[in-house]
N, C-alpha and C positions, 0 to 999 in steps of 0.2 A: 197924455194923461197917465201918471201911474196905477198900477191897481195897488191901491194900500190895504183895500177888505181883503179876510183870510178867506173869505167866497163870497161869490155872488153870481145870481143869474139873472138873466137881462131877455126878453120878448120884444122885437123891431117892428113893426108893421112896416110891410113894404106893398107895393101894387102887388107884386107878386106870391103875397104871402108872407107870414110871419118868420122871420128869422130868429133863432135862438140861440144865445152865447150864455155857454158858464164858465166860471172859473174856480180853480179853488191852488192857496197857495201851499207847497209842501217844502218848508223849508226856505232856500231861495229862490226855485223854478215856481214856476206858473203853469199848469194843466190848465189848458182851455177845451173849451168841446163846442162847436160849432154845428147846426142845424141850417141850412143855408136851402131854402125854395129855389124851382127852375126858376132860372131867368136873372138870376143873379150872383154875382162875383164879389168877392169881399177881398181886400188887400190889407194883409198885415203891417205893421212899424218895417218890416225890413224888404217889405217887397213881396214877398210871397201871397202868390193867389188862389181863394179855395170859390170852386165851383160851387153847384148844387149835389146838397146832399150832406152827409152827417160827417166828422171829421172831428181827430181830436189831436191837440199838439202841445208841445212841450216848450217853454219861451225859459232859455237858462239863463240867471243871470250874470253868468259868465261872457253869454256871445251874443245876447238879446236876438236869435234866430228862432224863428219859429220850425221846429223839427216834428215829424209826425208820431204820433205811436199808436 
């Protein structure tokens, strides 16, 4: 699914606790910022996996990779 909002923030409920995803677009990339409770593992469009705990990445739309910053 693409993201076409120029932001938005989204709260998961999980057994584990609430997950939190935002995004916001600048330009062509995508700043995401992730909130991720122990006990769970989130996998990106291209593979990449984020643990627990807070994390924020960069999605270009050049390489659709998710890169940290």
């Amino acid at each position: 699914m693409p993201f076409t909002e120029p932001a938005q923030k989204l709260r998961i409920p999980t057994p584990a606790g609430d997950l939190h995803v935002s995004w916001r677009r600048t330009g062509r990339d995508l700043h995401a910022y992730l909130t991720i409770p122990e006990g769970i593992i989130v996998e990106v469009r291209d593979g990449t996996t984020f643990g627990a705990g807070t994390h924020a990445v960069i999605v270009s739309a050049s390489s659709s990779a998710a890169v940290p910053i």
